[in-house]
C-alpha positions as CSV (number, residue, x, y, z in Angstrom):
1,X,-15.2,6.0,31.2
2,X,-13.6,3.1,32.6
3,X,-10.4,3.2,34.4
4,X,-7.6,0.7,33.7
5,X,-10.1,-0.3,30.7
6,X,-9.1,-3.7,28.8
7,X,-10.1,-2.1,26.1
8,X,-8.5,0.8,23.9
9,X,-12.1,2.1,23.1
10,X,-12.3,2.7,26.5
11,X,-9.4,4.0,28.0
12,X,-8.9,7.3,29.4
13,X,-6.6,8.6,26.5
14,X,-9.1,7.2,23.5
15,X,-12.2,8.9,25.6
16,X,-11.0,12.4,26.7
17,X,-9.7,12.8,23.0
18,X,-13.0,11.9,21.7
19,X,-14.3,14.8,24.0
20,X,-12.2,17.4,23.0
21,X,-12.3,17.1,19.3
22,X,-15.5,14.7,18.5
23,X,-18.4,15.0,21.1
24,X,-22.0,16.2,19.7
25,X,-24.2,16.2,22.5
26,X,-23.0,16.0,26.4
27,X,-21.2,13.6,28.4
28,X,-22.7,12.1,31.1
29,X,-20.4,10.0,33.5
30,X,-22.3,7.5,36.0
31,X,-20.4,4.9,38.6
32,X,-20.2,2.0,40.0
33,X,-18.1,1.4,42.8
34,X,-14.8,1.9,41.4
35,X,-15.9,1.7,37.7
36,X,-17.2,4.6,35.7
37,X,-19.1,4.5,32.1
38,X,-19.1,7.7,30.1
39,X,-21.4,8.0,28.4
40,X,-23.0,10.7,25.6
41,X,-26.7,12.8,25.3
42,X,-26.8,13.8,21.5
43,X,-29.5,14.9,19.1
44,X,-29.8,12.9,16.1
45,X,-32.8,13.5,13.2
46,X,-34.2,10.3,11.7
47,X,-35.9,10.9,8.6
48,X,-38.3,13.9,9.1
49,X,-37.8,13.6,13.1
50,X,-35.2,14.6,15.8
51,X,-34.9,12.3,19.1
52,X,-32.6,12.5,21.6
53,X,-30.3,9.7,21.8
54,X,-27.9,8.2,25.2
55,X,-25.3,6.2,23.2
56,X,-21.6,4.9,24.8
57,X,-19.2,7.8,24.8
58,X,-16.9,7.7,21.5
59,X,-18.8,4.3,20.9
60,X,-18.6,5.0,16.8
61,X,-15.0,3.1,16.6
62,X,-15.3,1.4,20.1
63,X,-16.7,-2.6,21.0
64,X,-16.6,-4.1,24.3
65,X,-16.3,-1.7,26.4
66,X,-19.3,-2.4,27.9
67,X,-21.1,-5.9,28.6
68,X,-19.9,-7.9,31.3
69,X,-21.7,-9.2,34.1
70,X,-21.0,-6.4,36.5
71,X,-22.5,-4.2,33.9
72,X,-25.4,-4.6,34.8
73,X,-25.0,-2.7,37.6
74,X,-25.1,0.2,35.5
75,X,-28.4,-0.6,33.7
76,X,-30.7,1.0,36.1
77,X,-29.3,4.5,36.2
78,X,-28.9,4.0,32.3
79,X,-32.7,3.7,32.1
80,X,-33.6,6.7,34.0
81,X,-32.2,8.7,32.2
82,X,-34.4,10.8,30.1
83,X,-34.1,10.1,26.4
84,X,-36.1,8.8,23.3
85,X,-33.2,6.2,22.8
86,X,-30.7,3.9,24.3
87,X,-28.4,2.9,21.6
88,X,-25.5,0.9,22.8
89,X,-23.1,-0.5,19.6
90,X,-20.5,-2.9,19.7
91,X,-20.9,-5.2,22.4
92,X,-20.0,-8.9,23.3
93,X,-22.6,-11.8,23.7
94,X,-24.3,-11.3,27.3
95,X,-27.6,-13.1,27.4
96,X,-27.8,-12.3,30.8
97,X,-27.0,-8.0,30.5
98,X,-29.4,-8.1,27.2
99,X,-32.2,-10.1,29.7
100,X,-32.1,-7.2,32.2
101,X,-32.2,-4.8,29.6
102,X,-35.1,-6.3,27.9
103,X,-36.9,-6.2,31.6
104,X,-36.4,-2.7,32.1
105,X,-37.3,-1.4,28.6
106,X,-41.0,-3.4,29.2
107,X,-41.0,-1.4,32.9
108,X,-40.0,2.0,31.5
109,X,-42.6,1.6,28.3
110,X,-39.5,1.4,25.8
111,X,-39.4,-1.7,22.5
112,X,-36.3,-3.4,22.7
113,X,-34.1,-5.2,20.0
114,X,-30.7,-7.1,19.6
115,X,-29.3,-5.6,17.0
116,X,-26.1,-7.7,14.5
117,X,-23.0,-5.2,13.9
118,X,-20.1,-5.4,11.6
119,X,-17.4,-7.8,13.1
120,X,-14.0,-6.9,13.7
121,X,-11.4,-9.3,12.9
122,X,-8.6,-10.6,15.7
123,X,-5.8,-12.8,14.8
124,X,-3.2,-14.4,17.5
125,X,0.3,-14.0,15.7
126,X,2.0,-16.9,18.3
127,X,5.6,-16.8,19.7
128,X,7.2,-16.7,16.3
129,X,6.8,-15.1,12.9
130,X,8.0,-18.6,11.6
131,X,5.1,-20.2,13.2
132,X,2.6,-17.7,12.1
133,X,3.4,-18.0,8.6
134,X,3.4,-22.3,9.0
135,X,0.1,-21.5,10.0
136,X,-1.1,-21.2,6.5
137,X,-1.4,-23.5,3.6
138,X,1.0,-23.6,0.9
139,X,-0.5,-21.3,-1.6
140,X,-0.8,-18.5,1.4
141,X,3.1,-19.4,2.4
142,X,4.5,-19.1,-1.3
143,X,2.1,-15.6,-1.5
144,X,3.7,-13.8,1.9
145,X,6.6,-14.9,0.6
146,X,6.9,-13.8,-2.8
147,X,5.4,-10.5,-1.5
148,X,8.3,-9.7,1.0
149,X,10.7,-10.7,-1.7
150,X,9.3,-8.3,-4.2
151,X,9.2,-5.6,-1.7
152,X,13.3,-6.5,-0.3
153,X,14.3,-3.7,-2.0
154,X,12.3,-1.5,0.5
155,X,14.0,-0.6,4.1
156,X,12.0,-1.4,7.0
157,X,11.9,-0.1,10.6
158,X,9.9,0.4,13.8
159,X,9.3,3.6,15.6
160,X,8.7,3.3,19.0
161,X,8.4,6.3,21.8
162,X,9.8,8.9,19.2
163,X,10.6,12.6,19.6
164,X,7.7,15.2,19.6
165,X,9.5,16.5,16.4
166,X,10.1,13.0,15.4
167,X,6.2,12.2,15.9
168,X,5.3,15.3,14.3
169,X,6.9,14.7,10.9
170,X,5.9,10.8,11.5
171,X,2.4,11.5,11.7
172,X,2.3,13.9,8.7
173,X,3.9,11.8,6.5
174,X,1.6,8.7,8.0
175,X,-1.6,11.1,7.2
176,X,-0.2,12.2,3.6
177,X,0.2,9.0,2.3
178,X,-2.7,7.3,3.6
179,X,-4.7,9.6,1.9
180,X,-2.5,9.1,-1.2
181,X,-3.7,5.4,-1.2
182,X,-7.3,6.1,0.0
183,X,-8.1,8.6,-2.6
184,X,-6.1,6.8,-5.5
185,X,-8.8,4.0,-4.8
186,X,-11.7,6.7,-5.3
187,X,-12.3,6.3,-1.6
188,X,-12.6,8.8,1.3
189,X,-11.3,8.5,5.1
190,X,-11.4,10.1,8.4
191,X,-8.6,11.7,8.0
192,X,-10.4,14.2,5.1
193,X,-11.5,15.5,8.1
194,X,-10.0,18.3,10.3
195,X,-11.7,17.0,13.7
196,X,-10.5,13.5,12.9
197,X,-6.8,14.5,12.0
198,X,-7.0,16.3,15.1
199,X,-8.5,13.8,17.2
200,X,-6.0,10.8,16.0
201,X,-3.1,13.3,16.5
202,X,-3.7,13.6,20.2
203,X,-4.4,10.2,20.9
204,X,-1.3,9.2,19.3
205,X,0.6,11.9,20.5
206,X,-0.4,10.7,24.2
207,X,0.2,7.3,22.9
208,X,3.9,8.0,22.1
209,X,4.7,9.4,25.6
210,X,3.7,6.5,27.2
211,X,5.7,4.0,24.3
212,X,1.9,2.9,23.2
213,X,2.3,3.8,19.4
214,X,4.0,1.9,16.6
215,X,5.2,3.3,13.4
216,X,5.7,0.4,11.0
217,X,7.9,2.0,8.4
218,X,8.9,1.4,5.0
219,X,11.5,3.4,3.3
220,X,12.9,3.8,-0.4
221,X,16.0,5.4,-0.6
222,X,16.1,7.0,2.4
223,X,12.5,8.4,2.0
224,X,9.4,7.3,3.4
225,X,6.8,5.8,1.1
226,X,4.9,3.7,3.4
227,X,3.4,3.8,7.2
228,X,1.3,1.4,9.4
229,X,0.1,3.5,12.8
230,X,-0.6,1.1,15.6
231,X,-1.5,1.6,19.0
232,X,-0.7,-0.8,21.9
233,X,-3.0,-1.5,24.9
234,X,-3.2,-4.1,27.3
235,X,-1.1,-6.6,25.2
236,X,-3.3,-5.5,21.9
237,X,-1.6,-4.5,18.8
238,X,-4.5,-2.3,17.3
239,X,-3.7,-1.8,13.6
240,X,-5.4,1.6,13.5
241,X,-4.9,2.3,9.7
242,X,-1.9,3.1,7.1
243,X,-0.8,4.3,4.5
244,X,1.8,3.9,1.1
245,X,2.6,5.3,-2.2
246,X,0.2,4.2,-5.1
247,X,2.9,3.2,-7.3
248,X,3.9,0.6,-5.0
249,X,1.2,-1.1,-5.1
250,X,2.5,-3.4,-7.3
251,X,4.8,-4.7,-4.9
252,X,2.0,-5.6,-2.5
253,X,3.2,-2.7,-0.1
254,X,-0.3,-3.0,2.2
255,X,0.5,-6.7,2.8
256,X,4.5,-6.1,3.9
257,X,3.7,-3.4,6.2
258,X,1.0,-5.8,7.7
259,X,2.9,-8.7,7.6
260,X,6.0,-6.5,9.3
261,X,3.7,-5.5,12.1
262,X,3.1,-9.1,12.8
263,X,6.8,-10.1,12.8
264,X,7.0,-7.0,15.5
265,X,4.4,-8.7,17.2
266,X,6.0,-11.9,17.3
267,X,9.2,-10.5,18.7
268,X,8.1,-8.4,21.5
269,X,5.6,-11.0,23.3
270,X,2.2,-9.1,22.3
271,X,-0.7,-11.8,22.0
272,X,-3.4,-10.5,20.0
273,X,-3.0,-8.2,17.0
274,X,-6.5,-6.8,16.2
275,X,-7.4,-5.1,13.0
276,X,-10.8,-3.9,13.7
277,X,-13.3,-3.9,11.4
278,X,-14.6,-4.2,7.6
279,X,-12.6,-5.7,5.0
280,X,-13.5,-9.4,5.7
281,X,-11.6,-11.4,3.0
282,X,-8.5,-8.7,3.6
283,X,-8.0,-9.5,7.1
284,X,-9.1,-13.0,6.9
285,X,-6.4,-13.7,4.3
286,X,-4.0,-12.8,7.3
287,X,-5.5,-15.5,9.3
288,X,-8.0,-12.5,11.2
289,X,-10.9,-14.6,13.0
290,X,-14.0,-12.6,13.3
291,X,-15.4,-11.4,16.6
292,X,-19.5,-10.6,16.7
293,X,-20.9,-7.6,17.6
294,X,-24.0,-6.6,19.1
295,X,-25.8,-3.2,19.7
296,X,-28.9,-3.2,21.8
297,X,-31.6,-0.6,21.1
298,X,-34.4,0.6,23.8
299,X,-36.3,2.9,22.0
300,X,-39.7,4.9,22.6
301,X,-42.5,3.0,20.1
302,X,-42.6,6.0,17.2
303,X,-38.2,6.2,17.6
304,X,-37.9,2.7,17.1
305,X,-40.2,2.5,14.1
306,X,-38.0,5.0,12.5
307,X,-34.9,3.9,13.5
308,X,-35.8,-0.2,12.1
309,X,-37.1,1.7,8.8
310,X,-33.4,3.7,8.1
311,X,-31.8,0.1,8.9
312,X,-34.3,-2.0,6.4
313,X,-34.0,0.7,3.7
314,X,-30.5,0.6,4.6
315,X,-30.5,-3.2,3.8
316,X,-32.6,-3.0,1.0
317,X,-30.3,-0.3,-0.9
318,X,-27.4,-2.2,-0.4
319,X,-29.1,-5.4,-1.6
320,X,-29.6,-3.6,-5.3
321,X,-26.8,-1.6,-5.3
């Protein structure tokens, strides 16, 4: 766990959260000066075998929380540790921290691989919503265009360090209808799960005490039929998820609460607006660049095997699917 981390992944709030309602194994914490990386021993069964894994603590939605330079301070005690498997996901280019992770996997009798992850996509809105939508080429203008015209009829607002009743009924009606558009599409989401609805309630209720959370709203009549949840951090607008009524999916609802949290964006001075990852020509139609991920694996020699033969069956399904 790092203090005043740069990243939300990281932070206190996203980490003891992700203890409370999500762990599987045990924490570990180990430090560094001043810094401290949490991290988690879990169980995980690979085919026909179990192994015991040391992965980043609540590293299954983090990236970068780990990986600069002074990080390799920490890769010593990492590798004494006593597992079948150092798994570390989402992390930035560090030839350097991978080069001293490579050197202690050969002196601890581990295989070692650089591993490609799924890239989340990052866009920087600029001073103005004027100048981010002059950004694009015609055709991309006319399109935001027509789809906040279409959708005028629809109220909009921002909710911003709410009441705990306010956040209550906010957050119930966020959850309610993104699982109205989720499951509409035949699709599933986190938030069919109890842990998950629990875990995402606490964050953002910690969130909204400290005027971190966003509620991009969009209301018909009074009533609320669509709901963008963001959370803010370090001059990050994280676009966590949302949700809308089906039927308004005709008037492109997904791309005006989007394109509202941009415009919120733009008028409150907050540089980066980052919309995680998965759905690549989504958020690249919003102008989203994508940012690589690595994972690096240390693995004893029969726990590697395994673990490369889920990912190329893996590949291989997906390829004929």
């Amino acid at each position: 766990m790092f203090e005043n981390s740069e990243n939300l992944f990281a932070s206190k709030n996203w980490l003891s959260c992700w203890e409370k309602h999500c762990l599987i194994g045990k924490t570990k914490t180990i430090n560094f000066g001043e810094k401290k990386l949490g991290l988690e021993l879990l169980e995980r069964k690979i085919g026909f075998a179990g192994f015991s894994f040391l992965e980043l603590l609540g590293q299954q939605y983090g990236y970068g929380q780990f990986g600069s330079n002074e990080d390799k301070n920490f890769l010593p005690e990492i590798f004494s540790q006593k597992t079948d498997c150092i798994y570390f996901k989402h992390l930035p280019e560090n030839e350097p921290l991978f080069k001293e992770a490579k050197n202690l996997s050969k002196k601890n009798g581990l295989m070692f691989s650089i591993l490609k992850e799924e890239p989340c996509f990052v866009l920087k809105p600029g001073k103005s919503f004027e100048q981010y939508i002059g950004s694009f080429n015609r055709e991309r203008r006319k399109k935001f265009k027509r789809d906040l015209k279409k959708a005028s009829f629809l109220e909009p607002s921002v909710v911003l360090g709410c009441s705990d009743k306010e956040f209550s009924s906010l957050f119930n009606g966020f959850v309610e209808l993104h699982l109205l558009s989720v499951h509409a599409k035949g699709q599933g989401s986190v938030f069919d799960f109890k842990k998950y609805r629990e875990f995402f309630k606490d964050v953002f209720f910690n969130a909204n005490k400290q005027n971190n959370l966003v509620f991009v709203c969009l209301k018909d009549q009074g009533k609320l039929v669509g709901v963008l949840a963001g959370l803010i951090h370090k001059n990050t607008f994280y676009f966590m998820n949302m949700g809308y009524k089906p039927k308004l999916k005709n008037v492109s609802i997904g791309n005006v609460l989007v394109l509202n949290s941009i415009l919120y964006c733009c008028e409150n001075g907050i540089e980066t607006f980052d919309m995680l990852a998965g759905g690549k020509a989504y958020k690249t139609s919003f102008g989203a660049k994508e940012v690589l991920g690595n994972s690096f694996l240390a693995a004893k020699p029969f726990c590697f095997a395994m673990i490369s033969l889920k990912r190329l069956a893996k590949r291989f399904l997906g390829a004929i699917s």
